[in-house]
C-alpha positions in Angstrom: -118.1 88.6 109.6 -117.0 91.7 111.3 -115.2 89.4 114.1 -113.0 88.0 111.5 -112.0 91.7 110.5 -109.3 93.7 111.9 -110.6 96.6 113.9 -111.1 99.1 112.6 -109.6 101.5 115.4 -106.4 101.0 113.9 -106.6 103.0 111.2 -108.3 105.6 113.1 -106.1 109.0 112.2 -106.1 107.8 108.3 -109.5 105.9 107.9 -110.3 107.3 104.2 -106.8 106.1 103.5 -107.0 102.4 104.7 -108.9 99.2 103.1 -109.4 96.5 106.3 -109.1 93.0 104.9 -110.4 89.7 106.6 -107.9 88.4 109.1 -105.5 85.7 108.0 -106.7 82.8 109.5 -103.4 80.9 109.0 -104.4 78.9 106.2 -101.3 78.3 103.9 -103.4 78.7 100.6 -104.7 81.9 101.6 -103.1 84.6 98.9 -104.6 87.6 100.0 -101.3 89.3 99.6 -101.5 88.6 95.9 -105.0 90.0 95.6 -103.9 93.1 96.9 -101.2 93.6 94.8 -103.8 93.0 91.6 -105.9 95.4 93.3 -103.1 97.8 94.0 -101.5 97.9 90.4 -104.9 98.2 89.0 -105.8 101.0 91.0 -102.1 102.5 90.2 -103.0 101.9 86.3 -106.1 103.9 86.5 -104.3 106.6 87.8 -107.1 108.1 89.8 -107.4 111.5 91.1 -108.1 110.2 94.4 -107.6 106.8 95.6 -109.8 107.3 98.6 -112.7 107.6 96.4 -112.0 103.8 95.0 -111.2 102.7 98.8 -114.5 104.0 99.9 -116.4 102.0 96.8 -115.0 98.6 98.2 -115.0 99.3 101.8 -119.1 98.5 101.4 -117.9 95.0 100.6 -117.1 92.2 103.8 -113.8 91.1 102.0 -112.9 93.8 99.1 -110.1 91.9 97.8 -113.2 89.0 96.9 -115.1 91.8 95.4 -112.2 93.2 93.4 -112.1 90.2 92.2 -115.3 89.2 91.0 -115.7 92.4 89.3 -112.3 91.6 87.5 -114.2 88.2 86.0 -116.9 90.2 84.8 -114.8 93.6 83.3 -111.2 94.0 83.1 -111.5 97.7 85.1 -112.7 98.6 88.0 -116.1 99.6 88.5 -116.9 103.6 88.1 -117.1 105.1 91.3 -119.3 108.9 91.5 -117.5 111.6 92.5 -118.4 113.0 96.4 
């Protein structure tokens, strides 16, 4: 839930720069950390032209780490994302 999520003001001067993840809820199993390194090296793989592009794809998502992924399960990239 958007509670459970950092806000968002935060990242107000770089918000197409900035990928909010659920709060850690102090749970010792909890390796969101991890996630987001998967996330970042696969972005950095890709090579993109613009990352922002990619942020704004999983920014739809509650928890875009969980997304990430799910989609990793499924395919070994990430999804497409159109060009703006």
């Amino acid at each position: 839930s958007s509670s459970e999520r950092l806000n968002p003001n935060v990242v107000h001067l770089q918000p197409e720069n900035s990928l909010i993840l659920p709060k850690w809820d102090g749970n010792d199993d909890d390796n969101t950390l991890v996630e987001l390194v998967a996330f970042l090296k696969n972005v950095a793989e890709k090579s993109p032209e613009d990352v922002r592009q990619i942020l704004s794809y999983y920014k739809q998502f509650s928890d875009p780490l969980e997304n990430f992924r799910d989609s990793q399960r499924k395919l070994p990239e990430l999804p497409e994302v159109p060009s703006a």
